[in-house]
N, C-alpha and C positions, 0 to 999 in steps of 0.2 A: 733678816729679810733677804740675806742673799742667797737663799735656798727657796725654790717656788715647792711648797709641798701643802697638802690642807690639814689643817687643825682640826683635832674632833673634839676635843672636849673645852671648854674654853670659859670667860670671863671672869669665874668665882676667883682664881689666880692670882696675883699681882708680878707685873713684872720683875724678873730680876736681874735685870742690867740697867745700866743709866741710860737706857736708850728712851726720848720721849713716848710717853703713851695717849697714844691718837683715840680721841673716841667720838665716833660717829651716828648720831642717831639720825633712822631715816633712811628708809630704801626706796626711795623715788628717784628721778633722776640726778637732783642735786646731791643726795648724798650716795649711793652708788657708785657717783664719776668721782667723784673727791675721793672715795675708797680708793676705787681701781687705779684711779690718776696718779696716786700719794707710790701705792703700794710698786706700781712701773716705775714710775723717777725714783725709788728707793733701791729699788730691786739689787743687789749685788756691789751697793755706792753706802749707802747709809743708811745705818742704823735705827731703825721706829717701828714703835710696837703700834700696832692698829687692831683695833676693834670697831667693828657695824652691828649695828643695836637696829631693831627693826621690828614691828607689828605684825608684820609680814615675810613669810620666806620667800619671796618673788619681787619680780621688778614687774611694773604693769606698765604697758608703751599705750598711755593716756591719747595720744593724738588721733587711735583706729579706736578710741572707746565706743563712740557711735556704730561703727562698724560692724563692732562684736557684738553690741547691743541685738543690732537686726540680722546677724548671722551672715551678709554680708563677707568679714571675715572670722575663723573661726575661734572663739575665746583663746588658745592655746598656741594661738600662732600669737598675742600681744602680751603675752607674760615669759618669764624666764625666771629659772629657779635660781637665788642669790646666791645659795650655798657655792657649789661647784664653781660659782664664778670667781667667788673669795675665797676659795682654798686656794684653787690655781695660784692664787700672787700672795697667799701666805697671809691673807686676811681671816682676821677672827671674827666668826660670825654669830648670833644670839636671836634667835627668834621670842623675841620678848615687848612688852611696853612697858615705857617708862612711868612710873607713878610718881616720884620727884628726882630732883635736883637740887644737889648744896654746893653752891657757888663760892662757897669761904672755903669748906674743905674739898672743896676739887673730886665733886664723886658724885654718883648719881644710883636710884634704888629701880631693879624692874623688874618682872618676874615675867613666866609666861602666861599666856591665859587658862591653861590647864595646871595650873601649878598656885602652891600657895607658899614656898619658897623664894622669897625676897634675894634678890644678891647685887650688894653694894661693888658698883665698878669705876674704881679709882680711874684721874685722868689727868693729864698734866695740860691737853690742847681739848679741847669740846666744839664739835664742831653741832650745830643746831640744824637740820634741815626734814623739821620731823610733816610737813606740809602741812595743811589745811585739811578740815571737813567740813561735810552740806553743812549750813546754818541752817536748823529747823526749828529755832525758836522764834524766829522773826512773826510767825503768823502760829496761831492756836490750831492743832492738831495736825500739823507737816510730819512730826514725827514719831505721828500713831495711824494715819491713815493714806500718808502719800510714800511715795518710790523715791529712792533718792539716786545719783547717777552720778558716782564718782569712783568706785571699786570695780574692779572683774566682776564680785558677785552681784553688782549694780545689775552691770548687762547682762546676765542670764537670767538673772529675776525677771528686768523687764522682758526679754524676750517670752520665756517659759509664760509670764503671766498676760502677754497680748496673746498669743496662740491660745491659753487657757479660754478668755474670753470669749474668742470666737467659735471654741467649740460649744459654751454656754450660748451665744447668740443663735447659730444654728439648732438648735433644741427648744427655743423658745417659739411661737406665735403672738406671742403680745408684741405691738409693735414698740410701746414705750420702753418696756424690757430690754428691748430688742435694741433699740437706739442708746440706751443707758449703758450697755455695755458695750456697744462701739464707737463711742464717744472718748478719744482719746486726749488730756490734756497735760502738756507741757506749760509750767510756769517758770519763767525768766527766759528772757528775747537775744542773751548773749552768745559767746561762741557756743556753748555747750549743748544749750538748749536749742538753739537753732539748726545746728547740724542733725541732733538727735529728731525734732520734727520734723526735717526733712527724709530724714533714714527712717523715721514710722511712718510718713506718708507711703513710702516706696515701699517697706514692707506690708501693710496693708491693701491696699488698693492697690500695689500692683503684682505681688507676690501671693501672698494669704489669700486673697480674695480669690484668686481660680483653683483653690478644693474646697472652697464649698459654695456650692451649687445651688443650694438656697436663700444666700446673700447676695447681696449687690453692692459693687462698690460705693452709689451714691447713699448708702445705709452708713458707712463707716465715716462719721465725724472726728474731725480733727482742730484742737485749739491752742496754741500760742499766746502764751500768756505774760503781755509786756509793755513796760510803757514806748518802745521804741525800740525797733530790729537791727540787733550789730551795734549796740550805740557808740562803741571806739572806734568802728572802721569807717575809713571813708564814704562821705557822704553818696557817692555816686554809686559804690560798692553795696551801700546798704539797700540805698533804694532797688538798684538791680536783684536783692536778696528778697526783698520783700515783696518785688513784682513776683516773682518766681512760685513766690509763698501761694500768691494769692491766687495767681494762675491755676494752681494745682488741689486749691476749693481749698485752701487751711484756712480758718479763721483765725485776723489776728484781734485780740482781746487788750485793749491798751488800760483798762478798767483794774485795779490792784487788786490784790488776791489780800483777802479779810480772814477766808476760815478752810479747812480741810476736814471735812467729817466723810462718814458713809454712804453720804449720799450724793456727794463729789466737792465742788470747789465753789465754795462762797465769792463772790465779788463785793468791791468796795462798795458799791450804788445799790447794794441788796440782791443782785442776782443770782439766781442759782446756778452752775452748769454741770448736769447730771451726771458724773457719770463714778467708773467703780475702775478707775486709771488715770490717776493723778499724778505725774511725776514731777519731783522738785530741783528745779538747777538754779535756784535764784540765790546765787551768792554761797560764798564759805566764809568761814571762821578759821582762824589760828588755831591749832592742836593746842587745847587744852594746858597741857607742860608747860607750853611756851608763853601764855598769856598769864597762868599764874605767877611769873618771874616780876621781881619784883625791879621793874628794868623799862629805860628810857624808850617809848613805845610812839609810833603811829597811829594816826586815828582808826584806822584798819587793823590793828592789835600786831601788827609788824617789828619786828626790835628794830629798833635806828642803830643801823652799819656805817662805816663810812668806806671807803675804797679798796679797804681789805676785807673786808666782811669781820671787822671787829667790832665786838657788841658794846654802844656807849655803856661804863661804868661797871663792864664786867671783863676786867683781863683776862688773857689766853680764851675765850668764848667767841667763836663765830658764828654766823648766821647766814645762812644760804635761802634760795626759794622763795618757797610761802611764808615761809621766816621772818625774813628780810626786808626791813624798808629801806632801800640805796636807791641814792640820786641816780640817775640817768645824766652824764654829763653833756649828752648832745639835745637830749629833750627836755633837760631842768624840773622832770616828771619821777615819781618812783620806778621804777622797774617793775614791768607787770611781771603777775607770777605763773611765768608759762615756762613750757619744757623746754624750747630753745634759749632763754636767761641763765636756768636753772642749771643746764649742761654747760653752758659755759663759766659759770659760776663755781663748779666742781673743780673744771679744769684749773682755772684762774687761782682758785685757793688753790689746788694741794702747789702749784706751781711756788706757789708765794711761801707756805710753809716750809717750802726745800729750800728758798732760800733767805728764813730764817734760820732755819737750822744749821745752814754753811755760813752765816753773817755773810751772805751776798745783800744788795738791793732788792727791796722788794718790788713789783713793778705793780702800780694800781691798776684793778678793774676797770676796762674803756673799752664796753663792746656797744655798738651799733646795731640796733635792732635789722635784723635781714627782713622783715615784713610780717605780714601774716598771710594765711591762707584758711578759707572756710569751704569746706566739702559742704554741698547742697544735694546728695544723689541724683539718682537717675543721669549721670555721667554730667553733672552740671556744678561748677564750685565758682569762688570770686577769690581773685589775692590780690593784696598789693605788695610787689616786691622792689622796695625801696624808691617809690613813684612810677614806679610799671604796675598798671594795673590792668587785669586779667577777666573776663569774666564767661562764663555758659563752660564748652569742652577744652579749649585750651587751658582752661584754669584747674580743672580736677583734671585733666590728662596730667599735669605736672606736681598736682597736689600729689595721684594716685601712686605716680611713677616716684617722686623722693621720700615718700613714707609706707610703701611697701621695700624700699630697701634696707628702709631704717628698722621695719619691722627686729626684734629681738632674734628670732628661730631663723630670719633670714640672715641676719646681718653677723652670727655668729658661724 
């Protein structure tokens, strides 16, 4: 490691020196930082072999997904290619998924999706941070006839396919037609789902709707689907979210979502609400890999960490992220799995592994939630940052201004 140059060919290999072999699955932001983190505190000092394992050759800046959704900002300014970032510091990189993991022998089997070439890659540290996906099992037909909103390709679907609509509405006369395909609903009231309804109101009604001439904005229905808006952020914060909602004609739907077919979105009480854009944010799941393990778990399918992100009952295995169920020591809560935990989660481990590797002290994880912030468009967001709370343009002025610098293509 103390040469920074990029590796081309890589994984099938085993090392050969006695230097630990780092392996990291996961390029989101928890395993990314823990990459880059590891790979700088090592750089030119000590010795470790590192490899990032990954589904994905990019990093995707999840906090502007909304954003990119509605064009807002443009897909390519929130991702960053992982390659180039891990050769720089001499990281071995694998655009691959994992299909198992053998925790006796210390190695794990993955191939890439265009490939039917398995390659067992040995490991001495395993670090877990392969995040979450949509749950679409929760309700019958989510993931055959609804949008789901957690990848890149999330938001250009949905974008591509609300503009599609509206070119089909303009070409119709029927008015039910008409209204069925501009009937737009979101299910789940949380961060995800709520910024994203408020980025489709603005894209619709206020953007979309002046080319074409034959629509009206009071045509385009929009529906929120939840039993209560923000349900973690403060109370005051919510309410102001949900005025905002309601102001701006969204209907909110506190009624639970029963079924997703072709003809739009069943409710619990029997109703129907028409339409042919369904999109799903109500909740994720644990990657797959990680719930199969046969390993001391949270009711959320989370592996129980404790202060180092060591996995109970599996040595040298960590846990980061979506991974991760770790106490919150000032909240006696989990750690939610958001990208400001997960970044510092990165840090924190690769920190702690250098100084296992030197028999220094480890120093435990004790970070303090900085707040949150929820982007509501049209220049209007709410935060609370550590009992300062924020709400209309001062609140997305500061939202807009510290995660356009965080942006990827900016910040490098």
């Amino acid at each position: 490691m103390a040469e920074r140059h990029a590796i081309g060919r890589v994984l099938t290999r085993r090392s050969t020196s006695l230097a630990p072999r780092v392996l990291i699955v996961g390029g989101g932001f928890a395993g990314v930082t823990t990459a880059v983190e590891l790979a700088k505190r090592c750089a030119g000092a000590l010795p470790v072999h590192l490899t990032l394992i990954s589904d994905r050759n990019f990093f995707l800046f999840t906090p502007m997904l909304a954003e990119a959704a509605t064009g807002a900002v443009e897909t390519r300014h929130v991702v960053y290619p992982i390659r180039p970032l891990c050769g720089a510091w001499g990281v071995e990189f694998g655009e691959m998924f994992v299909e198992a993991i053998d925790l006796g022998r210390h190695k794990l089997v993955a191939r890439h999706s265009r490939s039917s070439l398995r390659q067992e890659v040995q490991y001495d540290r395993l670090v877990l941070a392969l995040g979450a996906r949509p749950n679409v099992t929760v309700v019958p037909g989510v993931a055959e006839h609804a949008l789901t909103f957690k990848a890149a390709g999330d938001a250009v679907q949905i974008r591509n396919h609300v503009i599609d609509l509206f070119e089909a509405a303009a070409l119709t006369e029927d008015p039910w037609t008409r209204r069925k395909l501009l009937t737009f609903v979101v299910v789940g009231a949380g961060h995800a789902g709520t910024e994203l309804m408020a980025a489709l109101e603005e894209l619709t009604r206020g953007i979309l709707i002046r080319h074409y001439p034959s629509l009206a904005a009071d045509m385009v229905r929009l529906v929120l689907v939840g039993s209560a808006i923000l349900p973690q952020t403060a109370t005051n914060l919510a309410a102001y979210t949900k005025e905002q909602l309601l102001q701006r004609g969204i209907e909110l739907e506190a009624s639970r979502a029963a079924k997703v077919s072709p003809e739009g979105l069943s409710l619990a009480d029997g109703r129907l609400v028409p339409s042919q854009c369904v999109i799903w944010t109500a909740g994720n799941r644990v990657n797959e890999v990680v719930s199969d393990l046969a390993l001391p778990k949270a009711r959320d399918g989370r592996l129980k960490v404790n202060e180092f992100f060591e996995v109970e009952g599996a040595p040298g295995v960590y846990a980061l992220g979506d991974n991760a169920a770790q106490i919150d020591p000032h909240s006696k809560e989990l750690y939610p799995g958001t990208a400001q935990v997960a970044l510092r989660q990165g840090r924190a481990l690769a920190a702690q592994l250098v100084a296992e590797f030197t028999g220094r002290a480890r120093r435990p994880f004790d970070f303090r939630l900085l707040g949150e912030m929820v982007p509501l468009s049209r220049r209007t967001a709410v935060a609370d940052l550590r009992g300062l709370k924020l709400t209309g343009f001062p609140a997305w002025f500061l939202w807009k201004t510290v995660y356009m610098l965080k942006l990827p293509t900016l910040a490098s």
